[in-house]
N, C-alpha and C positions, 0 to 999 in steps of 0.2 A: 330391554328388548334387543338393541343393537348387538348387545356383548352376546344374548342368545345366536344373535346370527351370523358373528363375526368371519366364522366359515364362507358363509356365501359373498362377505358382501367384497371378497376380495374375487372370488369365481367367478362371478358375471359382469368377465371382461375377457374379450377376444386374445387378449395378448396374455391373460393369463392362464389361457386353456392352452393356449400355442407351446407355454414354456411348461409346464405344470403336465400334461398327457404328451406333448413330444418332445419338450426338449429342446424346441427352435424358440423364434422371437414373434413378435404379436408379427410383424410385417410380413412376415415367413406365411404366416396363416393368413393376413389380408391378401395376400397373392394365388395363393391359394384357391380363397373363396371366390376371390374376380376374376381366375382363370385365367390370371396375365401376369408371369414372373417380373422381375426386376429388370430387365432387359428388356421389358416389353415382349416377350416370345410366347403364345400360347403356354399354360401348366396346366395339369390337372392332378387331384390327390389319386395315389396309387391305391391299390384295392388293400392293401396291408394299412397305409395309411387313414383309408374308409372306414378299414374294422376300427382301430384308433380311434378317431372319429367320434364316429358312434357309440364308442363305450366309454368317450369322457361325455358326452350331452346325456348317457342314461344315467353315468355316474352321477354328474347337477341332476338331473332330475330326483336320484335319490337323495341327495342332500338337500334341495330345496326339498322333498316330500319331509324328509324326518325334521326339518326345522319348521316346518308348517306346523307339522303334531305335535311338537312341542309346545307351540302354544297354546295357551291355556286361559 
């Protein structure tokens, strides 16, 4: 069962959506999410960044959907 899912079980992790859909470090994205860069300064994700986003969480969602159906 594991080896069925070995896909996911490395995806559901912050820092590896971070490096994996953009390319930066999990911290990158924990700063992100808290709206507080590394300097302590107000961030927010940019709307280019948003669409990103959003189409690595539907991408896991399609991945976790096709490894659910797989089981059997």
């Amino acid at each position: 069962m594991k080896a069925q899912m070995s896909d996911l079980l490395i995806s559901i992790s912050w820092s590896d959506l971070a490096k994996r859909y953009f390319g930066k470090s999990g911290s990158w994205l924990y700063h992100k999410l808290d709206g507080i860069d590394g300097n302590k300064k107000p961030t927010e994700f940019s709307e280019a960044e948003k669409l990103i986003l959003r189409g690595a969480l539907t991408d896991l969602a399609d991945r976790i959907r096709r490894a659910a159906d797989g089981i059997h």
